[in-house]
C-alpha positions as CSV (number, residue, x, y, z in Angstrom):
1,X,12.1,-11.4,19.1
2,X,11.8,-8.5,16.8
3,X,14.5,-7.7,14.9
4,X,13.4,-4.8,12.3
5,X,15.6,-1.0,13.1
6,X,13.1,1.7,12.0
7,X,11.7,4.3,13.7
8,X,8.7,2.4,14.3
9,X,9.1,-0.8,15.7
10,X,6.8,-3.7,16.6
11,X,4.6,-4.9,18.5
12,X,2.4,-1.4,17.4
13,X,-1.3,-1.5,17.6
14,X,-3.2,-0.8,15.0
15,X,-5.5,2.5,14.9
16,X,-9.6,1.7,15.5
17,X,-12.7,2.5,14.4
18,X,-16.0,3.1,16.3
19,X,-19.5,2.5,14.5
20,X,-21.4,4.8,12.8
21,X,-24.6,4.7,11.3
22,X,-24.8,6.4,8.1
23,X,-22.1,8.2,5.8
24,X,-22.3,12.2,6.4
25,X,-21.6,15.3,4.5
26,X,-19.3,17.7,4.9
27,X,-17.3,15.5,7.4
28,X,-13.5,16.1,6.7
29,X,-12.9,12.9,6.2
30,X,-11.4,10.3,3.7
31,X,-13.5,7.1,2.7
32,X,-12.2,3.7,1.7
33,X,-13.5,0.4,1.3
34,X,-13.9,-1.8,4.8
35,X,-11.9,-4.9,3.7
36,X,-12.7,-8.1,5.2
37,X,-9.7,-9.8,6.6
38,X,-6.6,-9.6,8.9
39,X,-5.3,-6.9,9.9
40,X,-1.5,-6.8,9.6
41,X,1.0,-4.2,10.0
42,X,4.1,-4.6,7.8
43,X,7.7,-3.6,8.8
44,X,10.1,-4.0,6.3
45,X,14.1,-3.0,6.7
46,X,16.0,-4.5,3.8
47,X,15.6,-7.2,2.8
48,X,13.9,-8.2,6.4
49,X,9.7,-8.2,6.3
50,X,7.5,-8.6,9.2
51,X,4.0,-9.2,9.2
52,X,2.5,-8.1,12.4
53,X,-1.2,-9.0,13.5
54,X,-3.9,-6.6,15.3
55,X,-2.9,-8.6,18.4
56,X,0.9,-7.9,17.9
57,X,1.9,-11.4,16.5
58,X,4.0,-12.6,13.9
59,X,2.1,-13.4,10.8
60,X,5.0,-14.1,8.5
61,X,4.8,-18.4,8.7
62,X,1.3,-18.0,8.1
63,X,1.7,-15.8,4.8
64,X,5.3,-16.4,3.6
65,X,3.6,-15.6,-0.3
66,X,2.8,-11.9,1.2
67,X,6.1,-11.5,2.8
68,X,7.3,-12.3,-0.4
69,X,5.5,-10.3,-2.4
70,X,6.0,-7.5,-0.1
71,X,9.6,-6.7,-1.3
72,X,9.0,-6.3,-4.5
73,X,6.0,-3.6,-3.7
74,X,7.7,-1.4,-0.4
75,X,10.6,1.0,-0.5
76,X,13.7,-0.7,2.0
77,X,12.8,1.2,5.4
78,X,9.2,1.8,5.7
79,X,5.9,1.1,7.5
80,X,2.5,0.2,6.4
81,X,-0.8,-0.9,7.8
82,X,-3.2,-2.8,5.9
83,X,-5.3,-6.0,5.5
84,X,-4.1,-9.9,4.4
85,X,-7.5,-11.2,2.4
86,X,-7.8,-14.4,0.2
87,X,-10.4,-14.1,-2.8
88,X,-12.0,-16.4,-4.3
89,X,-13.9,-16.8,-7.8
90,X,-13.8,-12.5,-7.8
91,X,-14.8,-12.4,-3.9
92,X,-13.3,-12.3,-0.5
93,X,-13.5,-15.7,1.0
94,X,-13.0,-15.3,5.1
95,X,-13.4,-18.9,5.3
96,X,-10.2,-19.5,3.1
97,X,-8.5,-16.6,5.0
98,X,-9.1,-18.3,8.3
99,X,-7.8,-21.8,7.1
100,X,-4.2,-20.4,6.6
101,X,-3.7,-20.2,10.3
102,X,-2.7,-24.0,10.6
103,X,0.2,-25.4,12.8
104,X,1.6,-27.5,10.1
105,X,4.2,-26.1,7.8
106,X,3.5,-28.1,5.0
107,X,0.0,-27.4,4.8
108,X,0.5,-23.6,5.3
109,X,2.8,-24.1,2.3
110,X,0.1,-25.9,0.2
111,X,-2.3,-23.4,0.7
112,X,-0.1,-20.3,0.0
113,X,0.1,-22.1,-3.3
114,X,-3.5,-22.7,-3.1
115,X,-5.0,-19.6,-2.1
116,X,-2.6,-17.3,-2.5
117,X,-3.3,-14.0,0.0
118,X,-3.6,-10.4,-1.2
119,X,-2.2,-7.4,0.5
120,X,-4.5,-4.7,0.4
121,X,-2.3,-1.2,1.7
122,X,-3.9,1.6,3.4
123,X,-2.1,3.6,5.3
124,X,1.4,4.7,6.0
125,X,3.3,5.5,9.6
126,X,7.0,5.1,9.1
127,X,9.5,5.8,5.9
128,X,13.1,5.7,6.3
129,X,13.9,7.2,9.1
130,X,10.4,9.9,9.5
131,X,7.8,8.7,11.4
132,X,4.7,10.0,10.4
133,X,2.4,8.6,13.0
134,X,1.5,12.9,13.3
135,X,1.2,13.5,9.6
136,X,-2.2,14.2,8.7
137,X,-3.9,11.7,7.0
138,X,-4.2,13.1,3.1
139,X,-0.4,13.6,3.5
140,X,0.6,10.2,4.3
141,X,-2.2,9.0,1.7
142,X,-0.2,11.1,-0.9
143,X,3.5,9.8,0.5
144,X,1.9,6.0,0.1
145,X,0.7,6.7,-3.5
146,X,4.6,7.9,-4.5
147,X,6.3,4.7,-2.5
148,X,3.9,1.8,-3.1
149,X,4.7,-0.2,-6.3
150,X,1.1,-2.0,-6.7
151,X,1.4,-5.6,-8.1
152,X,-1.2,-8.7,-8.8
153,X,-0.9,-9.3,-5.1
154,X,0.2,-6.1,-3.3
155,X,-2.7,-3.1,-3.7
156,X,-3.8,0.1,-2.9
157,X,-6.8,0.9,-1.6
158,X,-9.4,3.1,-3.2
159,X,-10.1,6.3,-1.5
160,X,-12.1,9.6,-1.9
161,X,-13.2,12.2,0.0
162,X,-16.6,12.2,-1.9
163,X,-19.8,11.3,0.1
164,X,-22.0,10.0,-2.1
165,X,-19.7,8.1,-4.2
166,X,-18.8,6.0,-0.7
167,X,-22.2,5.7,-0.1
168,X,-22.4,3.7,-3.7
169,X,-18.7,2.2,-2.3
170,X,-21.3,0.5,0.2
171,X,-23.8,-0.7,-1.5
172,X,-22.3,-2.1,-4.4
173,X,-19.1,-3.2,-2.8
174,X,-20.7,-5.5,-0.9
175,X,-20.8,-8.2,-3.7
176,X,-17.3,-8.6,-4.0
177,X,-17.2,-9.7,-0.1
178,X,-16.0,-6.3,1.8
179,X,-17.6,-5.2,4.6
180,X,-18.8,-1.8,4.3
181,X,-17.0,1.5,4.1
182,X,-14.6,3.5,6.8
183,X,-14.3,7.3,7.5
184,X,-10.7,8.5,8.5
185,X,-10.0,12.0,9.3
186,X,-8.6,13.8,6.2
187,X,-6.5,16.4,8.5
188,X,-6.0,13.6,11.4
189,X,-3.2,12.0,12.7
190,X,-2.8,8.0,13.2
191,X,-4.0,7.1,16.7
192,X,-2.5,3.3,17.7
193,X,-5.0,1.8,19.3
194,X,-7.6,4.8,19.7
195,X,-11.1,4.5,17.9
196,X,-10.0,7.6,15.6
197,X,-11.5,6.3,12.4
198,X,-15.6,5.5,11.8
199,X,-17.2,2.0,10.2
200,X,-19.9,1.8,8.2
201,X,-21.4,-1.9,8.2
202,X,-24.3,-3.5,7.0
203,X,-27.0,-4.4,8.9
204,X,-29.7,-6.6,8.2
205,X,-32.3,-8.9,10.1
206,X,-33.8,-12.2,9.8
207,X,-36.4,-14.7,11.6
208,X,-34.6,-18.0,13.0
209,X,-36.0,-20.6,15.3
210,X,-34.2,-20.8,18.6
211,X,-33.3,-24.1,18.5
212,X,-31.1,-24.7,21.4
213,X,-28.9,-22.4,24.1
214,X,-25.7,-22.7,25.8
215,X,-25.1,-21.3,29.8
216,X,-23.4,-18.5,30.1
217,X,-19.5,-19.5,30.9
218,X,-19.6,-18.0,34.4
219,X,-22.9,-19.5,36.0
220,X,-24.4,-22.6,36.8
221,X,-26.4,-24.6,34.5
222,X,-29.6,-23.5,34.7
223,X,-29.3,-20.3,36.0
224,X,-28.2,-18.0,33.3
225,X,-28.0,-18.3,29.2
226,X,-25.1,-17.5,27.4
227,X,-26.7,-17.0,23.6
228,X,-29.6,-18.7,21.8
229,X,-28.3,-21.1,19.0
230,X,-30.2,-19.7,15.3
231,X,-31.7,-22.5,12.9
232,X,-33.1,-21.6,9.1
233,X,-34.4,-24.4,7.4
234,X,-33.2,-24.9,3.7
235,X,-35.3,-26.2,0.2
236,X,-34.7,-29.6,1.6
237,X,-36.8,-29.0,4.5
238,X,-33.6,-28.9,6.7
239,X,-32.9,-27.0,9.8
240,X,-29.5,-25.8,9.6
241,X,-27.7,-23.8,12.5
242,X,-27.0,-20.5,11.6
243,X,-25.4,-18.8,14.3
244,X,-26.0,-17.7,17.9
245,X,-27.3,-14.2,19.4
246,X,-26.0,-13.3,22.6
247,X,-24.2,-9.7,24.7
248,X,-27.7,-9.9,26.9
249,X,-27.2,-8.2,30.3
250,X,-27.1,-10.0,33.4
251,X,-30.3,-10.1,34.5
252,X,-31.5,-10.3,30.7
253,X,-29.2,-13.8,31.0
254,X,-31.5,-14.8,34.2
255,X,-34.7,-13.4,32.5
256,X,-34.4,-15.9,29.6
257,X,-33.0,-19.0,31.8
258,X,-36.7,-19.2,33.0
259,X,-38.4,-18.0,30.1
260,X,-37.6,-20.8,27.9
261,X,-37.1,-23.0,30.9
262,X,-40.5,-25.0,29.0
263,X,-39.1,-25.4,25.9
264,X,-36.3,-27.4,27.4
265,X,-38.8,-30.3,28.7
266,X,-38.6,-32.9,26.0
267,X,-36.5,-30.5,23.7
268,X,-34.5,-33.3,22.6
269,X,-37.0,-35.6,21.3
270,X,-37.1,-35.9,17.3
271,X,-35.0,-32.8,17.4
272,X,-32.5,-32.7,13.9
273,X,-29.9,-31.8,16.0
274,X,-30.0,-34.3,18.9
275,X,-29.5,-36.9,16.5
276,X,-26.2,-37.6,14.6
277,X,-28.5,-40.2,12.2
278,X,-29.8,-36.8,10.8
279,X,-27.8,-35.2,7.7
280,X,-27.9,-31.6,8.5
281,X,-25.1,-29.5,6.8
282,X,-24.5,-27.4,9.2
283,X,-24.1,-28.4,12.9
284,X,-24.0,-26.7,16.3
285,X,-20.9,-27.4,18.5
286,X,-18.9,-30.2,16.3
287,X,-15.4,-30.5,16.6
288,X,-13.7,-28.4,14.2
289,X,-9.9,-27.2,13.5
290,X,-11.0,-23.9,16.3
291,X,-12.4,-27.2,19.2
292,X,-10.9,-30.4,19.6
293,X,-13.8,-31.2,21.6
294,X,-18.3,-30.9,21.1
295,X,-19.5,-27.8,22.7
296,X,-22.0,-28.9,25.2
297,X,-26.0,-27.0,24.4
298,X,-29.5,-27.7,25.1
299,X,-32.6,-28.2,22.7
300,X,-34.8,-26.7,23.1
301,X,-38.5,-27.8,21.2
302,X,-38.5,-25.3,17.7
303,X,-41.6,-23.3,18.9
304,X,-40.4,-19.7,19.4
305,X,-39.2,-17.4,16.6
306,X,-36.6,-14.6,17.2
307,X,-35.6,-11.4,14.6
308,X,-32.3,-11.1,14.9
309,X,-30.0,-8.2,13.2
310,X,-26.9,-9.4,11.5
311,X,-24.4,-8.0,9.0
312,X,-23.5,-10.6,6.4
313,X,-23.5,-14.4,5.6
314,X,-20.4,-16.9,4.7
315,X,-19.8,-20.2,3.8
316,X,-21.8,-20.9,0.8
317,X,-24.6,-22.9,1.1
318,X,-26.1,-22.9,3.6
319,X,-24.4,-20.2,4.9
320,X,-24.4,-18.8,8.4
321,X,-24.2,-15.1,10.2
322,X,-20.5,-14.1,9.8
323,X,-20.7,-12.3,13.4
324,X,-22.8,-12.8,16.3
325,X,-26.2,-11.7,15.6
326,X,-28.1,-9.2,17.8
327,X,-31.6,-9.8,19.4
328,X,-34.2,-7.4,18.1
329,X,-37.6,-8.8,19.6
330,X,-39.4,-12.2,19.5
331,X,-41.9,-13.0,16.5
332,X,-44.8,-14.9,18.0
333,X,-46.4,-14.4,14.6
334,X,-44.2,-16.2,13.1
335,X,-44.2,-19.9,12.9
336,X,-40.6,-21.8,12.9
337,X,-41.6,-23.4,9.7
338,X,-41.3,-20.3,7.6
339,X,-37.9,-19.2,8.5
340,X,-35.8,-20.0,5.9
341,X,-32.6,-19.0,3.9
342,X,-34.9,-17.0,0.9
343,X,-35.8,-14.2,3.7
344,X,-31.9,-13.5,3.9
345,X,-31.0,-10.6,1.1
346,X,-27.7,-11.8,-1.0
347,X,-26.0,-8.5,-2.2
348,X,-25.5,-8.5,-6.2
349,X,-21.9,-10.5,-7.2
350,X,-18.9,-7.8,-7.9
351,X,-16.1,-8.2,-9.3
352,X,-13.2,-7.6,-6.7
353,X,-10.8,-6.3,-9.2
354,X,-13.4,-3.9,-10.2
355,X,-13.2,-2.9,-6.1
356,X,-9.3,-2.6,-6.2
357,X,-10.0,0.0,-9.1
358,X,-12.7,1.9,-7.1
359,X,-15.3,1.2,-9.8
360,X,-18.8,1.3,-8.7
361,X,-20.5,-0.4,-11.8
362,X,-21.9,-3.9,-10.9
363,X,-21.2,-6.4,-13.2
Protein backbone atom coordinates (compact mmCIF):
# COMPACT_ATOMS: atom_id res chain seq x y z
CA UNK A 1 0.00 0.00 0.00
CA UNK A 2 2.69 2.33 1.01
CA UNK A 3 5.11 3.12 -1.22
CA UNK A 4 7.41 6.00 0.25
CA UNK A 5 11.54 4.65 0.94
CA UNK A 6 12.68 6.79 3.98
CA UNK A 7 13.86 5.82 7.09
CA UNK A 8 10.60 6.38 8.48
CA UNK A 9 7.95 4.77 6.89
CA UNK A 10 4.12 4.71 7.34
CA UNK A 11 1.64 3.78 9.06
CA UNK A 12 3.61 5.77 12.30
CA UNK A 13 1.56 6.98 15.17
CA UNK A 14 1.62 10.14 16.04
CA UNK A 15 3.15 11.26 19.58
CA UNK A 16 0.27 12.28 22.39
CA UNK A 17 -0.50 14.52 24.82
CA UNK A 18 -2.01 14.08 28.36
CA UNK A 19 -4.09 17.09 30.07
CA UNK A 20 -2.84 19.46 32.24
CA UNK A 21 -4.32 22.09 34.00
CA UNK A 22 -2.42 25.18 34.02
CA UNK A 23 0.84 26.32 32.17
CA UNK A 24 4.00 25.99 34.69
CA UNK A 25 7.25 27.71 35.21
CA UNK A 26 10.43 26.51 34.94
CA UNK A 27 9.17 23.29 33.05
CA UNK A 28 11.81 22.51 30.26
CA UNK A 29 9.52 22.67 27.85
CA UNK A 30 8.63 24.22 24.47
CA UNK A 31 4.99 25.86 23.91
CA UNK A 32 3.00 26.07 20.74
CA UNK A 33 -0.31 26.84 19.80
CA UNK A 34 -3.01 23.62 20.12
CA UNK A 35 -4.39 23.76 16.49
CA UNK A 36 -7.69 22.53 15.91
CA UNK A 37 -7.84 20.00 13.09
CA UNK A 38 -6.40 16.69 11.63
CA UNK A 39 -3.69 15.41 12.51
CA UNK A 40 -1.62 14.16 9.57
CA UNK A 41 1.86 13.00 9.29
CA UNK A 42 3.49 13.82 5.91
CA UNK A 43 6.05 11.60 4.09
CA UNK A 44 7.37 12.87 1.11
CA UNK A 45 10.24 11.05 -1.22
CA UNK A 46 10.53 12.90 -4.49
CA UNK A 47 8.18 13.83 -6.02
CA UNK A 48 5.90 11.11 -3.98
CA UNK A 49 3.67 12.86 -0.87
CA UNK A 50 1.66 11.00 1.61
CA UNK A 51 -0.60 12.33 3.94
CA UNK A 52 -1.10 9.99 6.83
CA UNK A 53 -3.89 10.43 9.51
CA UNK A 54 -3.66 9.89 13.43
CA UNK A 55 -5.36 6.54 12.74
CA UNK A 56 -2.68 5.57 10.07
CA UNK A 57 -4.89 6.27 6.88
CA UNK A 58 -4.29 7.81 3.68
CA UNK A 59 -5.43 11.36 3.64
CA UNK A 60 -4.06 12.39 0.23
CA UNK A 61 -7.83 12.10 -1.88
CA UNK A 62 -9.24 13.97 0.80
CA UNK A 63 -6.57 16.99 0.58
CA UNK A 64 -4.99 16.65 -2.91
CA UNK A 65 -4.47 20.98 -2.57
CA UNK A 66 -2.15 20.01 0.61
CA UNK A 67 -0.33 17.33 -1.10
CA UNK A 68 0.19 19.75 -3.62
CA UNK A 69 1.30 22.35 -1.83
CA UNK A 70 3.46 20.17 0.12
CA UNK A 71 6.22 19.90 -2.61
CA UNK A 72 6.82 23.17 -3.02
CA UNK A 73 7.37 23.69 0.98
CA UNK A 74 9.49 20.11 2.10
CA UNK A 75 13.00 19.26 1.16
CA UNK A 76 12.76 15.63 -1.25
CA UNK A 77 13.35 12.87 1.64
CA UNK A 78 11.82 14.05 4.82
CA UNK A 79 9.32 13.64 7.54
CA UNK A 80 6.94 15.90 9.32
CA UNK A 81 4.04 15.89 11.63
CA UNK A 82 1.51 18.46 11.74
CA UNK A 83 -2.14 19.47 11.52
CA UNK A 84 -4.61 19.83 8.00
CA UNK A 85 -7.06 22.92 9.24
CA UNK A 86 -9.53 24.89 6.92
CA UNK A 87 -10.13 28.75 8.09
CA UNK A 88 -12.66 30.63 7.48
CA UNK A 89 -13.26 34.51 7.51
CA UNK A 90 -9.63 34.70 9.78
CA UNK A 91 -10.78 31.47 11.94
CA UNK A 92 -10.51 27.79 12.06
CA UNK A 93 -13.80 26.33 10.85
CA UNK A 94 -13.83 22.34 12.11
CA UNK A 95 -17.12 22.13 10.50
CA UNK A 96 -15.56 22.96 6.93
CA UNK A 97 -12.57 20.66 7.92
CA UNK A 98 -14.89 17.79 8.58
CA UNK A 99 -16.96 18.24 5.31
CA UNK A 100 -13.81 17.39 3.06
CA UNK A 101 -13.97 13.78 4.13
CA UNK A 102 -16.69 12.89 1.38
CA UNK A 103 -16.80 9.72 -0.84
CA UNK A 104 -17.34 11.64 -3.95
CA UNK A 105 -14.40 12.71 -6.00
CA UNK A 106 -15.93 15.51 -7.48
CA UNK A 107 -17.12 17.06 -4.57
CA UNK A 108 -13.79 16.62 -2.66
CA UNK A 109 -12.46 18.41 -5.70
CA UNK A 110 -15.06 21.37 -5.37
CA UNK A 111 -14.25 21.92 -1.96
CA UNK A 112 -10.42 21.91 -2.21
CA UNK A 113 -11.24 24.78 -4.52
CA UNK A 114 -13.65 25.95 -2.09
CA UNK A 115 -12.04 25.77 1.13
CA UNK A 116 -8.79 25.28 0.52
CA UNK A 117 -6.83 23.37 3.65
CA UNK A 118 -3.76 24.80 5.42
CA UNK A 119 -0.80 22.82 6.65
CA UNK A 120 0.22 23.90 9.88
CA UNK A 121 4.05 22.03 10.57
CA UNK A 122 5.26 21.21 13.88
CA UNK A 123 7.59 18.83 14.27
CA UNK A 124 10.20 16.91 12.45
CA UNK A 125 11.16 12.92 12.69
CA UNK A 126 12.90 11.94 9.51
CA UNK A 127 15.34 13.96 6.80
CA UNK A 128 17.03 12.24 4.18
CA UNK A 129 18.24 9.32 5.35
CA UNK A 130 18.56 10.47 9.64
CA UNK A 131 15.87 9.70 11.62
CA UNK A 132 15.58 11.79 14.36
CA UNK A 133 12.69 10.23 16.22
CA UNK A 134 15.77 10.51 19.37
CA UNK A 135 16.81 14.12 18.64
CA UNK A 136 15.79 16.26 21.32
CA UNK A 137 13.05 18.41 20.67
CA UNK A 138 14.77 22.14 20.32
CA UNK A 139 17.11 20.32 17.83
CA UNK A 140 14.65 19.04 15.54
CA UNK A 141 12.70 22.43 16.05
CA UNK A 142 15.89 24.22 14.79
CA UNK A 143 16.51 21.45 11.74
CA UNK A 144 12.57 22.21 10.70
CA UNK A 145 13.11 26.04 10.77
CA UNK A 146 16.34 25.53 8.14
CA UNK A 147 14.29 22.87 5.74
CA UNK A 148 10.67 24.24 5.76
CA UNK A 149 9.98 26.80 2.95
CA UNK A 150 6.71 28.38 4.60
CA UNK A 151 4.03 29.46 1.91
CA UNK A 152 0.22 30.91 1.89
CA UNK A 153 -0.79 27.38 2.68
CA UNK A 154 2.16 25.47 4.16
CA UNK A 155 3.26 27.10 7.90
CA UNK A 156 5.19 26.90 10.80
CA UNK A 157 4.04 26.91 14.00
CA UNK A 158 4.82 29.47 16.61
CA UNK A 159 6.82 28.33 19.45
CA UNK A 160 8.60 29.65 22.71
CA UNK A 161 9.91 28.42 25.63
CA UNK A 162 8.43 31.46 27.53
CA UNK A 163 5.65 30.84 30.09
CA UNK A 164 3.84 33.68 30.36
CA UNK A 165 3.78 34.64 26.85
CA UNK A 166 1.93 30.92 26.24
CA UNK A 167 -0.18 31.71 28.83
CA UNK A 168 -1.33 35.01 26.64
CA UNK A 169 -0.92 32.23 23.52
CA UNK A 170 -4.13 30.79 25.41
CA UNK A 171 -6.12 33.30 26.04
CA UNK A 172 -6.00 35.34 23.13
CA UNK A 173 -5.57 32.54 20.60
CA UNK A 174 -8.59 31.35 21.24
CA UNK A 175 -10.48 33.85 18.91
CA UNK A 176 -8.88 32.76 15.93
CA UNK A 177 -10.43 29.08 16.53
CA UNK A 178 -7.38 26.99 18.19
CA UNK A 179 -7.76 25.03 20.94
CA UNK A 180 -5.41 26.00 23.63
CA UNK A 181 -1.72 25.59 24.03
CA UNK A 182 0.72 22.31 24.19
CA UNK A 183 3.88 21.72 26.30
CA UNK A 184 6.66 19.48 24.58
CA UNK A 185 9.78 18.64 26.27
CA UNK A 186 12.52 21.02 25.10
CA UNK A 187 15.38 18.22 25.75
CA UNK A 188 12.81 15.17 24.82
CA UNK A 189 12.73 12.87 22.23
CA UNK A 190 9.53 12.09 19.93
CA UNK A 191 7.53 9.22 21.56
CA UNK A 192 4.89 7.58 18.72
CA UNK A 193 2.06 7.04 20.30
CA UNK A 194 3.14 7.81 24.12
CA UNK A 195 1.43 10.74 25.98
CA UNK A 196 4.99 12.55 26.01
CA UNK A 197 3.62 16.06 25.33
CA UNK A 198 0.95 18.12 27.78
CA UNK A 199 -2.54 20.12 26.50
CA UNK A 200 -3.76 22.95 27.81
CA UNK A 201 -7.61 23.37 26.93
CA UNK A 202 -10.28 25.53 27.87
CA UNK A 203 -12.78 24.77 30.09
CA UNK A 204 -15.86 26.37 30.70
CA UNK A 205 -19.42 25.55 32.01
CA UNK A 206 -22.96 26.27 31.30
CA UNK A 207 -26.66 25.40 32.50
CA UNK A 208 -28.79 23.35 29.80
CA UNK A 209 -32.11 21.64 30.17
CA UNK A 210 -31.92 17.87 29.87
CA UNK A 211 -34.17 17.50 27.38
CA UNK A 212 -34.07 13.90 26.39
CA UNK A 213 -31.50 10.65 26.90
CA UNK A 214 -30.34 7.83 24.84
CA UNK A 215 -29.56 4.06 26.57
CA UNK A 216 -26.36 3.15 26.90
CA UNK A 217 -25.37 0.95 23.69
CA UNK A 218 -24.72 -2.22 25.76
CA UNK A 219 -28.00 -2.45 27.96
CA UNK A 220 -31.45 -2.75 27.74
CA UNK A 221 -33.79 0.03 27.36
CA UNK A 222 -34.56 1.18 30.54
CA UNK A 223 -32.02 -0.06 32.49
CA UNK A 224 -28.96 2.13 31.95
CA UNK A 225 -28.41 5.79 30.25
CA UNK A 226 -25.93 6.44 27.81
CA UNK A 227 -25.67 10.50 28.01
CA UNK A 228 -28.30 13.22 28.65
CA UNK A 229 -29.10 15.25 25.37
CA UNK A 230 -28.34 19.40 26.32
CA UNK A 231 -31.02 22.10 25.03
CA UNK A 232 -30.28 26.14 25.35
CA UNK A 233 -33.07 28.11 24.22
CA UNK A 234 -32.17 31.03 21.70
CA UNK A 235 -33.72 35.01 21.45
CA UNK A 236 -36.55 33.30 19.56
CA UNK A 237 -37.63 31.48 22.51
CA UNK A 238 -36.24 28.17 20.90
CA UNK A 239 -34.80 25.18 22.45
CA UNK A 240 -32.04 24.15 20.45
CA UNK A 241 -29.95 20.85 21.16
CA UNK A 242 -26.66 21.59 22.13
CA UNK A 243 -24.90 18.56 22.82
CA UNK A 244 -24.90 15.47 25.11
CA UNK A 245 -22.97 14.76 28.55
CA UNK A 246 -22.06 11.37 29.12
CA UNK A 247 -18.49 8.90 30.47
CA UNK A 248 -20.89 8.25 33.79
CA UNK A 249 -19.78 4.98 35.47
CA UNK A 250 -21.84 1.97 35.57
CA UNK A 251 -23.75 2.24 38.26
CA UNK A 252 -23.88 6.20 37.77
CA UNK A 253 -25.66 4.79 34.20
CA UNK A 254 -28.24 2.72 36.53
CA UNK A 255 -28.46 5.61 39.16
CA UNK A 256 -29.86 8.00 36.57
CA UNK A 257 -32.12 5.28 34.54
CA UNK A 258 -34.38 5.58 37.64
CA UNK A 259 -33.77 9.02 38.65
CA UNK A 260 -35.33 10.62 35.74
CA UNK A 261 -37.42 7.59 35.19
CA UNK A 262 -40.56 10.54 35.99
CA UNK A 263 -39.59 12.82 33.56
CA UNK A 264 -40.02 10.26 30.96
CA UNK A 265 -44.01 9.87 31.69
CA UNK A 266 -45.56 12.22 29.16
CA UNK A 267 -42.09 13.62 28.06
CA UNK A 268 -43.17 13.68 24.63
CA UNK A 269 -46.13 15.76 24.83
CA UNK A 270 -45.77 19.48 23.37
CA UNK A 271 -42.07 18.74 23.49
CA UNK A 272 -40.11 20.97 20.43
CA UNK A 273 -38.38 18.12 19.72
CA UNK A 274 -40.99 15.30 19.43
CA UNK A 275 -42.48 17.19 16.80
CA UNK A 276 -41.02 17.68 13.19
CA UNK A 277 -44.01 20.68 12.72
CA UNK A 278 -41.55 22.64 15.06
CA UNK A 279 -38.68 24.80 13.31
CA UNK A 280 -35.81 24.21 15.68
CA UNK A 281 -32.36 24.81 14.14
CA UNK A 282 -30.70 22.50 15.67
CA UNK A 283 -31.97 18.87 16.07
CA UNK A 284 -31.12 15.82 18.09
CA UNK A 285 -30.41 12.55 16.11
CA UNK A 286 -31.36 13.67 12.35
CA UNK A 287 -29.82 12.05 9.58
CA UNK A 288 -26.74 13.65 8.60
CA UNK A 289 -23.63 12.93 6.15
CA UNK A 290 -22.04 10.92 9.75
CA UNK A 291 -25.99 8.56 9.97
CA UNK A 292 -27.99 7.50 7.26
CA UNK A 293 -30.45 6.78 9.72
CA UNK A 294 -32.48 8.91 13.12
CA UNK A 295 -30.75 8.05 16.30
CA UNK A 296 -33.44 6.71 18.41
CA UNK A 297 -33.85 9.12 22.26
CA UNK A 298 -36.34 9.73 24.82
CA UNK A 299 -38.01 13.11 26.08
CA UNK A 300 -37.95 13.62 28.64
CA UNK A 301 -40.39 16.74 30.24
CA UNK A 302 -37.77 20.11 30.39
CA UNK A 303 -37.90 20.29 34.27
CA UNK A 304 -34.37 19.55 35.50
CA UNK A 305 -31.28 21.76 34.88
CA UNK A 306 -27.70 20.34 34.67
CA UNK A 307 -24.09 22.57 34.74
CA UNK A 308 -22.14 20.98 32.51
CA UNK A 309 -18.24 21.75 31.71
CA UNK A 310 -17.29 22.14 28.16
CA UNK A 311 -14.39 23.53 26.20
CA UNK A 312 -15.69 25.43 23.18
CA UNK A 313 -18.63 26.01 20.75
CA UNK A 314 -18.98 25.55 16.72
CA UNK A 315 -21.25 26.00 14.16
CA UNK A 316 -22.37 29.47 14.28
CA UNK A 317 -25.56 30.19 15.40
CA UNK A 318 -26.72 28.45 17.38
CA UNK A 319 -23.88 26.71 18.05
CA UNK A 320 -23.33 23.57 19.98
CA UNK A 321 -20.44 22.01 22.56
CA UNK A 322 -17.63 21.01 20.10
CA UNK A 323 -16.85 17.87 22.42
CA UNK A 324 -18.81 15.99 24.82
CA UNK A 325 -19.65 17.93 27.77
CA UNK A 326 -18.94 16.84 31.32
CA UNK A 327 -21.52 16.67 34.18
CA UNK A 328 -20.62 18.91 37.08
CA UNK A 329 -23.85 18.81 39.37
CA UNK A 330 -27.65 19.41 38.91
CA UNK A 331 -29.03 23.14 39.32
CA UNK A 332 -32.41 22.73 40.95
CA UNK A 333 -32.21 26.52 41.32
CA UNK A 334 -32.33 27.01 38.11
CA UNK A 335 -35.34 27.06 36.03
CA UNK A 336 -35.04 25.53 32.22
CA UNK A 337 -36.32 28.76 31.01
CA UNK A 338 -33.24 30.75 31.75
CA UNK A 339 -30.78 28.67 30.11
CA UNK A 340 -29.82 30.19 27.23
CA UNK A 341 -26.94 30.85 24.59
CA UNK A 342 -25.96 34.60 26.43
CA UNK A 343 -24.60 32.55 29.56
CA UNK A 344 -21.98 30.86 27.05
CA UNK A 345 -18.60 33.18 27.03
CA UNK A 346 -17.56 33.83 23.07
CA UNK A 347 -13.66 34.44 23.20
CA UNK A 348 -12.73 37.88 21.41
CA UNK A 349 -12.35 37.39 17.24
CA UNK A 350 -8.40 36.98 16.20
CA UNK A 351 -6.96 37.16 13.36
CA UNK A 352 -5.42 33.66 12.42
CA UNK A 353 -2.72 35.09 10.40
CA UNK A 354 -1.87 37.17 13.33
CA UNK A 355 -1.64 33.37 15.24
CA UNK A 356 0.64 32.01 12.35
CA UNK A 357 2.96 35.03 13.24
CA UNK A 358 2.84 34.28 17.08
CA UNK A 359 1.33 37.75 17.80
CA UNK A 360 -0.58 38.11 20.84
CA UNK A 361 -2.37 41.52 20.15
CA UNK A 362 -6.15 41.05 19.58
CA UNK A 363 -7.47 42.85 16.91
Amino acid sequence: MWSVALPLTPPVQPMLAKPAKSIPDGSGLVFEPKWDGFRCLVFRDGTEVTLQSRSGKPLNRYFPEAAAALLDALPDRVVVDGELVVDLDGRLDFDALSERIHPAASRVNMLAEKTPSRFITFDLLALGDDLLLDTPGVDRRRRLEDVLTTTDSVHLTPATTDADLARQWFTIFEGAGLDGVMGKPADGPYTPNKRTMLKFKHSRTADCVVAGLRWHKDSVPGEAIGSLMLGLYDHTGSLNHVGVVGSFTVARRRELAEELAELMVNGADEHPWASKEHDIARMPGSISRWRTTEQPWVPLRLERVVEVAYEHTEGGYPSRFRHTAQFQRWRPDREPTSCTYEQLEEPARYDLDSVLRGEVKAR
